[in-house]
The first five atom37 places (N, CA, C, CB, O) and aatype in JSON, in Angstrom:
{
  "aatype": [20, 20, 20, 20, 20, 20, 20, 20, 20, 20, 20, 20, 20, 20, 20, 20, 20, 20, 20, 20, 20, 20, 20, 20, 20, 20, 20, 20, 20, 20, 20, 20, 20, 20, 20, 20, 20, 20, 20, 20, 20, 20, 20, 20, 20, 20, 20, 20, 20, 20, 20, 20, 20, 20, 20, 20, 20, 20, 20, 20, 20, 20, 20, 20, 20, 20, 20, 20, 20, 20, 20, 20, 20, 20, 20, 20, 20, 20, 20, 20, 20, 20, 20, 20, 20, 20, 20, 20, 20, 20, 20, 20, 20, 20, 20, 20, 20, 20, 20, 20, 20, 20, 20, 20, 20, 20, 20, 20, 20, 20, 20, 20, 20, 20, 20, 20],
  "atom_mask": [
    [1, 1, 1, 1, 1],
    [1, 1, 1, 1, 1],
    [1, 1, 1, 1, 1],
    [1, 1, 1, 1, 1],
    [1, 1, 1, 1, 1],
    [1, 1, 1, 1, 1],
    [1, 1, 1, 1, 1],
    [1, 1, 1, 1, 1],
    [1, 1, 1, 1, 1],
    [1, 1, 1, 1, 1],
    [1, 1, 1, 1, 1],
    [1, 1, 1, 1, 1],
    [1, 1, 1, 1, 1],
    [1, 1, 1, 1, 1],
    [1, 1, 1, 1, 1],
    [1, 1, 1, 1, 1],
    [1, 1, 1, 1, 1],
    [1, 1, 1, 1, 1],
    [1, 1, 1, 1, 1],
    [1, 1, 1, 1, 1],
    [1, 1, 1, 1, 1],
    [1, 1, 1, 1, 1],
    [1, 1, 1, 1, 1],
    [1, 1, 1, 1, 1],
    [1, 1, 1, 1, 1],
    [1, 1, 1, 1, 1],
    [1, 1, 1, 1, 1],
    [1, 1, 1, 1, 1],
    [1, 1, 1, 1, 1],
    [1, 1, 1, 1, 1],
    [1, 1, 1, 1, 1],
    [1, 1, 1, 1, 1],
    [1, 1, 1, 1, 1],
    [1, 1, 1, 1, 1],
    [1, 1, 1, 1, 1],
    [1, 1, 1, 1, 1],
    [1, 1, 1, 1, 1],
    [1, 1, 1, 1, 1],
    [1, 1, 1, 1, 1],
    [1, 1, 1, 1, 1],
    [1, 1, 1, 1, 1],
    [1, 1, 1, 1, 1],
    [1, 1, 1, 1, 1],
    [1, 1, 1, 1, 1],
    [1, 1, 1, 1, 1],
    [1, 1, 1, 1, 1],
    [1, 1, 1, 1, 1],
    [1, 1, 1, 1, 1],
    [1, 1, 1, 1, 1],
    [1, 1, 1, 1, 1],
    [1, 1, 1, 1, 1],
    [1, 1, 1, 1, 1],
    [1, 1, 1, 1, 1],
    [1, 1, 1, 1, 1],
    [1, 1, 1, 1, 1],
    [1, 1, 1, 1, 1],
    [1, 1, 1, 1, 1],
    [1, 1, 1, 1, 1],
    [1, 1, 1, 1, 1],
    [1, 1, 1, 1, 1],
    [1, 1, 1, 1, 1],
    [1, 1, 1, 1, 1],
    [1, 1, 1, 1, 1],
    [1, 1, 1, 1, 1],
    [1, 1, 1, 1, 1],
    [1, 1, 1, 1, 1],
    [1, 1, 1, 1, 1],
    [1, 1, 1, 1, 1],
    [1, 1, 1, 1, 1],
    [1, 1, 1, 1, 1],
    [1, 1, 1, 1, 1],
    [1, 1, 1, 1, 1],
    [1, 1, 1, 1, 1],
    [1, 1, 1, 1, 1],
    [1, 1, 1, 1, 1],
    [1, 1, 1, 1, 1],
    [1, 1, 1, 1, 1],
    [1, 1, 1, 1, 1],
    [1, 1, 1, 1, 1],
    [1, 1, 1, 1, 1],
    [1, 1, 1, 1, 1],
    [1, 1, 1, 1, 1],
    [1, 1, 1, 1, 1],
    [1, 1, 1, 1, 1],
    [1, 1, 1, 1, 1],
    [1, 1, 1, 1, 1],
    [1, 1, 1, 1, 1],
    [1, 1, 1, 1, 1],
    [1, 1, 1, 1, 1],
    [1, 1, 1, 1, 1],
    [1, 1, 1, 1, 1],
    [1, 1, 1, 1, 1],
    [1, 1, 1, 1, 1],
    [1, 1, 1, 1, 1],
    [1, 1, 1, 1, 1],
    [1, 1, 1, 1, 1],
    [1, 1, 1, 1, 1],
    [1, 1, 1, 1, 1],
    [1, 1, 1, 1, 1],
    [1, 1, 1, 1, 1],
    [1, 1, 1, 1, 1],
    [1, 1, 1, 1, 1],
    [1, 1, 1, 1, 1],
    [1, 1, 1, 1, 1],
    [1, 1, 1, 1, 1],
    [1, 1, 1, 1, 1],
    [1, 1, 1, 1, 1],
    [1, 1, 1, 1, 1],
    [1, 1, 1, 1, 1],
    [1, 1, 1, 1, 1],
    [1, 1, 1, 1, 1],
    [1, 1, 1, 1, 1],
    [1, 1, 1, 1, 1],
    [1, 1, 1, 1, 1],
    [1, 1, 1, 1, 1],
    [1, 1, 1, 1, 1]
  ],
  "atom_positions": [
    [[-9.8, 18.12, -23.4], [-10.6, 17.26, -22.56], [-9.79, 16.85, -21.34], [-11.08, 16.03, -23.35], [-8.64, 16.43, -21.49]],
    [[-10.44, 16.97, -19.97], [-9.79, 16.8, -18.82], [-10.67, 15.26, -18.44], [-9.94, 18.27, -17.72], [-11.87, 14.99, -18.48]],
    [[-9.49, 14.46, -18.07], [-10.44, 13.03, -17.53], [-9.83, 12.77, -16.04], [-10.15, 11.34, -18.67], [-8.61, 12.85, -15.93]],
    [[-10.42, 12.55, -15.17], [-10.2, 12.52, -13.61], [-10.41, 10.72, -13.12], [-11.58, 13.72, -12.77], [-11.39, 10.01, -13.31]],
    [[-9.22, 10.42, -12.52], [-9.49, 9.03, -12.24], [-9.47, 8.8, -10.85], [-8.58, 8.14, -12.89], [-8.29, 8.64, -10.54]],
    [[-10.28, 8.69, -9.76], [-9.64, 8.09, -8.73], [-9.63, 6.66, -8.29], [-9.98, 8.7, -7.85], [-10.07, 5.67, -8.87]],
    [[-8.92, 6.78, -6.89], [-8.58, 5.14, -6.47], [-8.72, 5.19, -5.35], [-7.23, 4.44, -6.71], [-9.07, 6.27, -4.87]],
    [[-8.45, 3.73, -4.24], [-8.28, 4.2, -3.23], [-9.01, 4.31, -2.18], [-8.0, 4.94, -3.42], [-8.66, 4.63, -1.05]],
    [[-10.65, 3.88, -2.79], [-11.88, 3.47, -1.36], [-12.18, 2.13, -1.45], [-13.55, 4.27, -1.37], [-11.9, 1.3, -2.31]],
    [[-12.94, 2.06, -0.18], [-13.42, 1.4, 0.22], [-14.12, 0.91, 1.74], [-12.84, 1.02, -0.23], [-14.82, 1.61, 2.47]],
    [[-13.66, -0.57, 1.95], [-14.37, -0.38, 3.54], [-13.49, -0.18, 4.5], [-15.18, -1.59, 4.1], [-12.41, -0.7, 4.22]],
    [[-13.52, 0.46, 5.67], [-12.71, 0.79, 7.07], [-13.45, 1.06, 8.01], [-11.8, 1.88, 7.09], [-14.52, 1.64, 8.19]],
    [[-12.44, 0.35, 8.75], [-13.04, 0.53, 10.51], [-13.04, 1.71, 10.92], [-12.22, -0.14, 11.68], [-12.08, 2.43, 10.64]],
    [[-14.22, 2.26, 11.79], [-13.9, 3.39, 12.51], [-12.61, 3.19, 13.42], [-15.08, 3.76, 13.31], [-12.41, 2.22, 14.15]],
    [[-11.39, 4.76, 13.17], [-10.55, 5.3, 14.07], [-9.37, 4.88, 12.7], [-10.49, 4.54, 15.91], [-8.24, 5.35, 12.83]],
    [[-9.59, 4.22, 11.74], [-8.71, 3.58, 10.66], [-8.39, 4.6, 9.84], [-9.33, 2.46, 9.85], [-8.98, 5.67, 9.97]],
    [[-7.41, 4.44, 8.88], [-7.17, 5.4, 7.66], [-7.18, 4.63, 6.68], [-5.92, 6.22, 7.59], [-7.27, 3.4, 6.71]],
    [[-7.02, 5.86, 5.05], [-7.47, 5.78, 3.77], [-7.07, 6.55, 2.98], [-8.54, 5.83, 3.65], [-7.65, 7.63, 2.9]],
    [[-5.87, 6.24, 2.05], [-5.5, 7.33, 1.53], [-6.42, 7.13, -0.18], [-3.63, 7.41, 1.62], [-6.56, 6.09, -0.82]],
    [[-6.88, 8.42, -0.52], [-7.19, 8.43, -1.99], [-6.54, 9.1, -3.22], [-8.28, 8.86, -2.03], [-6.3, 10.3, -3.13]],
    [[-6.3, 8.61, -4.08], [-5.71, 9.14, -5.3], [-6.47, 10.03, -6.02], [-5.37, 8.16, -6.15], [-7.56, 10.1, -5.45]],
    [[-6.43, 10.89, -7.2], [-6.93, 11.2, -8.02], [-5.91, 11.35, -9.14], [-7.64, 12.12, -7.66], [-4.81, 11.87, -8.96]],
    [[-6.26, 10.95, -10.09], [-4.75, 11.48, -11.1], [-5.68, 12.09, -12.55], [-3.3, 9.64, -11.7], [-6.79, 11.65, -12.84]],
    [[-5.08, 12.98, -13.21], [-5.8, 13.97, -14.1], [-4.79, 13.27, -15.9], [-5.37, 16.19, -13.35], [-3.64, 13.06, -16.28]],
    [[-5.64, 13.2, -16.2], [-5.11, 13.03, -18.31], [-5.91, 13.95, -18.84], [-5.57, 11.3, -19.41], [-6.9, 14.52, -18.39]],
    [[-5.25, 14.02, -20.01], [-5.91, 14.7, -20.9], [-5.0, 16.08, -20.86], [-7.49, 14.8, -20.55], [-3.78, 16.17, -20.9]],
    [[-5.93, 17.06, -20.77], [-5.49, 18.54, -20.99], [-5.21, 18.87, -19.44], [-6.77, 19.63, -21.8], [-6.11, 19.4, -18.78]],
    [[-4.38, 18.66, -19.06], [-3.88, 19.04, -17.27], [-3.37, 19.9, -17.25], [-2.99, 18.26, -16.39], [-3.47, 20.35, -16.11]],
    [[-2.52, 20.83, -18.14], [-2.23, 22.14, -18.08], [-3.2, 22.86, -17.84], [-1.69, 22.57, -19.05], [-4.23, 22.83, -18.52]],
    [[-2.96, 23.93, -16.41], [-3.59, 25.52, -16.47], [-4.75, 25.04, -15.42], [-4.28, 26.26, -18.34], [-5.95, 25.3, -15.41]],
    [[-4.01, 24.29, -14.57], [-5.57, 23.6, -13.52], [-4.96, 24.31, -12.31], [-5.87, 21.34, -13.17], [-3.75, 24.14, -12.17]],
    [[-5.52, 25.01, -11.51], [-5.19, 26.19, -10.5], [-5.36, 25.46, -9.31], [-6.17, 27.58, -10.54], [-4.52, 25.46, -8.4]],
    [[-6.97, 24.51, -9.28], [-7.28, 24.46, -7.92], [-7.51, 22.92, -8.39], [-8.55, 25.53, -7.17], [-7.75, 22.65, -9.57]],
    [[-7.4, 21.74, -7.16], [-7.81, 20.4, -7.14], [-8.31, 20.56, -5.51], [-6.49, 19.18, -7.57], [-8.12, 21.31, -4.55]],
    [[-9.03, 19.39, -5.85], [-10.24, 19.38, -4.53], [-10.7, 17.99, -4.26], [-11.76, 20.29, -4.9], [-10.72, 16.97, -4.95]],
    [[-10.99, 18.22, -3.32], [-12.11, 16.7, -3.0], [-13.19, 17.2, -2.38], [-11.53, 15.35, -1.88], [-13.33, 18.04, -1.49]],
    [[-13.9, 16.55, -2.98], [-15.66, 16.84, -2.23], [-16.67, 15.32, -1.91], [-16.84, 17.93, -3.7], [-16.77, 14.31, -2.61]],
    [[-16.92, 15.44, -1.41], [-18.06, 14.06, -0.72], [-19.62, 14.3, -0.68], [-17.74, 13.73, 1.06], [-20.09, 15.41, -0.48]],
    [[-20.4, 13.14, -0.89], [-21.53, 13.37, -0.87], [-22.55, 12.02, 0.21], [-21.77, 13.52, -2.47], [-22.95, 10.97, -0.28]],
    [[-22.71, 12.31, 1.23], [-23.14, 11.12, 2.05], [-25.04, 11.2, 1.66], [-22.58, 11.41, 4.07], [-25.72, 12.22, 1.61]],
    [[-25.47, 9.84, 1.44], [-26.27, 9.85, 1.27], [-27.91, 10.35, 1.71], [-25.89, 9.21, 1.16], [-28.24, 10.12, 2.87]],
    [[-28.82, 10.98, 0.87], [-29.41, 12.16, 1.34], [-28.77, 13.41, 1.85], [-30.09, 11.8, 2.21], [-29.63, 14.13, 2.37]],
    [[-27.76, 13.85, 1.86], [-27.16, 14.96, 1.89], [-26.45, 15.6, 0.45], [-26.25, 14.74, 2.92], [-25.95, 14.76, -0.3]],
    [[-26.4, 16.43, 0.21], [-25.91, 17.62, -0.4], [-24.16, 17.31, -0.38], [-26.47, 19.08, 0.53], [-23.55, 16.82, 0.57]],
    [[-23.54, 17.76, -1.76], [-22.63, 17.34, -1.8], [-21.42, 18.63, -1.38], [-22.71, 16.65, -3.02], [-21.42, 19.81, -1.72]],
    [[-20.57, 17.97, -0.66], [-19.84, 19.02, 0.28], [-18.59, 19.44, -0.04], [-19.69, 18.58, 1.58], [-18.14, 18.79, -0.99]],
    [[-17.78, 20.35, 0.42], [-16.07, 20.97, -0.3], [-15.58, 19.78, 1.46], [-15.49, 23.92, -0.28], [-16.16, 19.75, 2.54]],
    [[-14.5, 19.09, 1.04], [-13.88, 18.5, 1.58], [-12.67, 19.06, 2.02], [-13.85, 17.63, 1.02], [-12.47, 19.27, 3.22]],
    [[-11.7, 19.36, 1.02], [-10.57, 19.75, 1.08], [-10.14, 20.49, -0.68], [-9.72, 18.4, 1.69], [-10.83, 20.4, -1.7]],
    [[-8.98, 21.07, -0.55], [-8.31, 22.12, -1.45], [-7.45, 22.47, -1.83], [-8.34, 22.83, -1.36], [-7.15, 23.25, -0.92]],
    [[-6.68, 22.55, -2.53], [-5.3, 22.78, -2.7], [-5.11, 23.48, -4.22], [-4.49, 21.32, -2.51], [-5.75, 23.22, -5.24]],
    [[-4.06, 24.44, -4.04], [-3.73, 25.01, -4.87], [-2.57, 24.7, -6.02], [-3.64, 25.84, -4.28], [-1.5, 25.26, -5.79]],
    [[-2.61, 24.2, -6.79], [-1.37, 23.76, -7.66], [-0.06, 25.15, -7.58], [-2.06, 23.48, -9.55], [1.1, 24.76, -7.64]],
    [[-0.17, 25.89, -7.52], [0.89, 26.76, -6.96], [0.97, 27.4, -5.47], [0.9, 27.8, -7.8], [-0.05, 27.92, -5.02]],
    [[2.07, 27.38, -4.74], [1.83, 27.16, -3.94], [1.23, 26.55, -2.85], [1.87, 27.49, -4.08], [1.37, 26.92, -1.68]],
    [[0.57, 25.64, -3.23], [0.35, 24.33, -1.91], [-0.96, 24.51, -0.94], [1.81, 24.36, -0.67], [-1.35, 23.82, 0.01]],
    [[-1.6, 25.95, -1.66], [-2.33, 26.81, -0.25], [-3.85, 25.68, -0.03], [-2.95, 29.06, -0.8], [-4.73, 25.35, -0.82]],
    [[-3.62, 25.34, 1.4], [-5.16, 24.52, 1.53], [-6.14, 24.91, 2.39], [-5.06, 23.15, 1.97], [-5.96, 25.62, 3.38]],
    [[-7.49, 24.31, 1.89], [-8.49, 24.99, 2.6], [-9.05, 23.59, 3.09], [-9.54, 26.09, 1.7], [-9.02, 22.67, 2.27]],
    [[-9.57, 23.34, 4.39], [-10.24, 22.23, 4.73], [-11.98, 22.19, 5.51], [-9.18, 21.65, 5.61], [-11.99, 22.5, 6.7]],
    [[-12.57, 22.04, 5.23], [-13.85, 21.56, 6.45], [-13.67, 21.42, 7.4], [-14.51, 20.51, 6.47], [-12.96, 20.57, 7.95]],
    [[-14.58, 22.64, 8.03], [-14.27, 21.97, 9.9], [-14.5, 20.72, 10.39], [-15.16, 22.6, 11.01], [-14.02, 20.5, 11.51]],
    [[-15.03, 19.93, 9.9], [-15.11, 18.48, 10.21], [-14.23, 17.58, 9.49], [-16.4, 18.01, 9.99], [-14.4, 16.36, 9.44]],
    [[-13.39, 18.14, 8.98], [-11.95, 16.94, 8.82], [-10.75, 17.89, 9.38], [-11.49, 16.31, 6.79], [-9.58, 17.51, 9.29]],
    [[-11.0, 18.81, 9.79], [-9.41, 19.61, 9.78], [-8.59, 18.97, 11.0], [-9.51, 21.55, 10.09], [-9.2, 18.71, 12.04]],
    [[-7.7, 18.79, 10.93], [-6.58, 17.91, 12.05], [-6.6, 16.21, 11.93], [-7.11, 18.27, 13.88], [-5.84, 15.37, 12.42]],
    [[-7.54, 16.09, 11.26], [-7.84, 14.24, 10.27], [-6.86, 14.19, 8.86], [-10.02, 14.02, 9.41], [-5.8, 13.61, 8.61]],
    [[-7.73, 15.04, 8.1], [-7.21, 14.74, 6.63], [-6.73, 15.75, 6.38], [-8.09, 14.37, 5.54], [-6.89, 16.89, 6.82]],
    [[-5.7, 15.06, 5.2], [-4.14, 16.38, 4.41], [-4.73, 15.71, 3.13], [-1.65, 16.06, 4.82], [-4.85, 14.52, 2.82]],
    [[-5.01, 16.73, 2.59], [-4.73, 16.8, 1.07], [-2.92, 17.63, 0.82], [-6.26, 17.95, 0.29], [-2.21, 18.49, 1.34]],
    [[-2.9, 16.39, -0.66], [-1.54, 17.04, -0.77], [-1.57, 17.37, -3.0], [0.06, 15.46, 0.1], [-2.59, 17.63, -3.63]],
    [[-0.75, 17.28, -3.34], [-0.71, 16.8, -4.89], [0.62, 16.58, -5.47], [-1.38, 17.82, -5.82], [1.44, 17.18, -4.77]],
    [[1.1, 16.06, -6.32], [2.34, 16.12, -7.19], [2.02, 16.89, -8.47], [2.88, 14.64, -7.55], [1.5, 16.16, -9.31]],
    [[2.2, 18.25, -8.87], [1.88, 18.77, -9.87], [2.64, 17.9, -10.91], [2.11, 20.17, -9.81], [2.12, 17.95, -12.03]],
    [[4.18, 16.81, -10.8], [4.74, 15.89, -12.07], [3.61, 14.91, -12.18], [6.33, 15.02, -11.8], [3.03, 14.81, -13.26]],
    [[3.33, 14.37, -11.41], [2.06, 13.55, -11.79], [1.04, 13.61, -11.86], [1.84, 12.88, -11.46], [0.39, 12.56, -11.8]],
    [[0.41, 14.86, -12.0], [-1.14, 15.68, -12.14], [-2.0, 14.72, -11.18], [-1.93, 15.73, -14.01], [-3.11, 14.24, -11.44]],
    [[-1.25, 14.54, -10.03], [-2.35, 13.64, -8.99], [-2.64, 14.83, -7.83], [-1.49, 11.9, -8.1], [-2.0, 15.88, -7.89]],
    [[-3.65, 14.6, -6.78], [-4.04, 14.84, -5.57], [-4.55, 13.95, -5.01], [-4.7, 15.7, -5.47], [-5.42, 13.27, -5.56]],
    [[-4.1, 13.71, -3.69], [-4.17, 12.76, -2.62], [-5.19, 13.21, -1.69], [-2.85, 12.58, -1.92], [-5.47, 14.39, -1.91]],
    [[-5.88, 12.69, -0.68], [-6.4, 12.97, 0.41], [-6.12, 11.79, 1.19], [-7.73, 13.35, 0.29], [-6.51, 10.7, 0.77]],
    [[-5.57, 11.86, 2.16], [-5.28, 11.07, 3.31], [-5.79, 11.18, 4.45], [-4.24, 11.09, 3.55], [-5.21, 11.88, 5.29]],
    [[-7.26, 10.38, 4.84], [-7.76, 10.4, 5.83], [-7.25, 9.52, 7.09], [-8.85, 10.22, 5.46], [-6.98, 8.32, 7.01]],
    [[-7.17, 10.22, 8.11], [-7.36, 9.34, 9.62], [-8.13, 9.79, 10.4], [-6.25, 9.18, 10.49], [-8.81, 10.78, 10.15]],
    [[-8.18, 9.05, 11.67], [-9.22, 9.13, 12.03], [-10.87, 9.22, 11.71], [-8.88, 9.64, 12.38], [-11.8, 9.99, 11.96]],
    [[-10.6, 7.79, 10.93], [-11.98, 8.17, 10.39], [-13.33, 7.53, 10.79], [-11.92, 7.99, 9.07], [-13.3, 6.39, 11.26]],
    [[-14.44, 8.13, 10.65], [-15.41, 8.14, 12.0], [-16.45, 7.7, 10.74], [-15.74, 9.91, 13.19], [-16.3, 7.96, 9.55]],
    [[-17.42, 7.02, 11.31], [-18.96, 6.37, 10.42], [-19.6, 7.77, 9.48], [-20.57, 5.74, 11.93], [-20.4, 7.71, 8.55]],
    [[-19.07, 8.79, 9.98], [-19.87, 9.89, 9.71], [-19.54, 10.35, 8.47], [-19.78, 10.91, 10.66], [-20.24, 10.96, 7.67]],
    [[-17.82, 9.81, 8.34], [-17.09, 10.04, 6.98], [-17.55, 9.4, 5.66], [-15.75, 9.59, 7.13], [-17.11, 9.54, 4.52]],
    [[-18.7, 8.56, 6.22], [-18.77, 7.45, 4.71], [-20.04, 8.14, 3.81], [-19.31, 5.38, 5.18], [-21.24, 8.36, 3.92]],
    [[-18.91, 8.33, 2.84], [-19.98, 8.8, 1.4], [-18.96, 8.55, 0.09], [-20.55, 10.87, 1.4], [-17.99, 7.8, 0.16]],
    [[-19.24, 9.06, -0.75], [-18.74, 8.89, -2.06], [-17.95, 10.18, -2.11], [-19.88, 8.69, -3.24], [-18.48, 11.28, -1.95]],
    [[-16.54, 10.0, -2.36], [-15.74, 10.99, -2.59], [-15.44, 11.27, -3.68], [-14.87, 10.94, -2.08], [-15.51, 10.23, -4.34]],
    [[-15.01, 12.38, -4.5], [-15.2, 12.81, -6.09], [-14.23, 14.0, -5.73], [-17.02, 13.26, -6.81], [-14.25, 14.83, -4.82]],
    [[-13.19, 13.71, -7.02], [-12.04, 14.72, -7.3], [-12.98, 15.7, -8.14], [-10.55, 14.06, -8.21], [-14.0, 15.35, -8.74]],
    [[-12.28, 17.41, -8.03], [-13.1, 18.27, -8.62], [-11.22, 18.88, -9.09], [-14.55, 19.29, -7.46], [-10.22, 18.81, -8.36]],
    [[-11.29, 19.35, -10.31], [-10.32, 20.46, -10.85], [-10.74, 21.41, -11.36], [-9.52, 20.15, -11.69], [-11.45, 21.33, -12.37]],
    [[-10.5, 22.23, -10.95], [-10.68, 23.61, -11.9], [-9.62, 24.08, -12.86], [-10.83, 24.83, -11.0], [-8.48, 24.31, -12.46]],
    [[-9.99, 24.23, -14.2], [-9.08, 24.41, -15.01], [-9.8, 25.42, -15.96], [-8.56, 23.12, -15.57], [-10.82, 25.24, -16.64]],
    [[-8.79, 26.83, -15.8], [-9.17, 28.13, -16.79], [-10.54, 28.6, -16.33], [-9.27, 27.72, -18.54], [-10.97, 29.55, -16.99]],
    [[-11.32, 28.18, -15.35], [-12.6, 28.43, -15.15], [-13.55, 27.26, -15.17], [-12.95, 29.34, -16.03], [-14.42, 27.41, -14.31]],
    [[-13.62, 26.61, -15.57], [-13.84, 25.35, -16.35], [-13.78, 24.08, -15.14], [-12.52, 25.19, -17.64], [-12.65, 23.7, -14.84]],
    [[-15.11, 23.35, -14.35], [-15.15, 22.75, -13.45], [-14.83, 21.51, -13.3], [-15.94, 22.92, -13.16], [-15.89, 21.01, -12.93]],
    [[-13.95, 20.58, -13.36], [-14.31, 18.88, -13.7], [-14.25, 17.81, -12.89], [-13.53, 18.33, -14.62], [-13.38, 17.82, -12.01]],
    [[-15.11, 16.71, -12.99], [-15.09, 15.76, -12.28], [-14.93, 14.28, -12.03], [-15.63, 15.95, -12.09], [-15.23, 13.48, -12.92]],
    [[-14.41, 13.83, -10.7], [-14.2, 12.52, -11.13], [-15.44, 11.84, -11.32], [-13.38, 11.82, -10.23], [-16.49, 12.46, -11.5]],
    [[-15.35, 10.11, -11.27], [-16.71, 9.55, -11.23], [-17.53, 9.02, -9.75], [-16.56, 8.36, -12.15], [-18.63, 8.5, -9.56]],
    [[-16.03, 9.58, -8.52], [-16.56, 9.5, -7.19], [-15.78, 7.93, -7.01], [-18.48, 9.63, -7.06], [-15.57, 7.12, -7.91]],
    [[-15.42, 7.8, -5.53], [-15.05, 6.53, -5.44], [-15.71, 6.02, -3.95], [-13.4, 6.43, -5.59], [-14.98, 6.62, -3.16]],
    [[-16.45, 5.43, -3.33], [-17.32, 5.04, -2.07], [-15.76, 4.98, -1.03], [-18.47, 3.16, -2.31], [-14.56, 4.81, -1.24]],
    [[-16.32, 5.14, -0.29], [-15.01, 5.62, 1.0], [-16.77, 4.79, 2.29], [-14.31, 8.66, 1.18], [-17.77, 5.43, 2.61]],
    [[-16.5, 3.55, 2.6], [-17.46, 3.49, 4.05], [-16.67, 2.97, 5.0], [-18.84, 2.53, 4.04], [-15.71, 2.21, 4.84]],
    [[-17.24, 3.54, 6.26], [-16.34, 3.53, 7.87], [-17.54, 2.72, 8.57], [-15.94, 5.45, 8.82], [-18.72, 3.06, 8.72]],
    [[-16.84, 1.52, 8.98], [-17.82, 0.82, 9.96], [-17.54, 1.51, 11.83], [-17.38, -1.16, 9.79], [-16.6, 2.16, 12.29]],
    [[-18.55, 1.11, 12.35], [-18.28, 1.74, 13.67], [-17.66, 0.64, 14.34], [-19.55, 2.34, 14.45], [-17.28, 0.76, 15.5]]
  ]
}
């Protein structure tokens, strides 16, 4: 059993930053890919950012790339996303995703809102 916790939202001013946690228990061995994904309301829920537990390799959204770094500590089965510059457009509910062996999992989402 994989359990996903994050931390780390809330409210911010537009042009402000936000860093978010995710940290993984349970069965955390053999997790390839960690992610963040967002879902702003009435919209469809989106790939944010990516990272590879080996090697470091990341993939980002054209609408955060040169804003937010995802990073992770594979000793502490966490992944970070560290937003700046962040714009009204950013505010939705953000949710850690791991992939482990094939096998998809998720956090419970944590609200991330940007006032203008």
């Amino acid at each position: 059993q994989v359990q996903l916790v994050e931390s780390g939202g809330g409210l911010v001013q537009g042009g402000g930053s936000r860093r978010l946690s995710c940290t993984v228990s349970g069965s955390a061995s053999g997790i390839n890919v960690m992610a963040w994904y967002r879902q702003a309301p009435r919209k469809q829920r989106e790939l944010v950012a990516e990272i590879t537990t080996s090697g470091g390799i990341t993939t980002y959204a054209d609408s955060v790339k040169g804003r937010f770094t995802i990073s992770r500590d594979n000793a502490k089965n966490t992944v970070y996303l560290e937003m700046n510059s962040l714009q009204p457009e950013d505010t939705a509910v953000y949710y850690c995703n791991v992939n482990r062996m094939g096998a998809r999992y998720w956090g419970q989402g944590t609200q991330v809102t940007v006032s203008s």
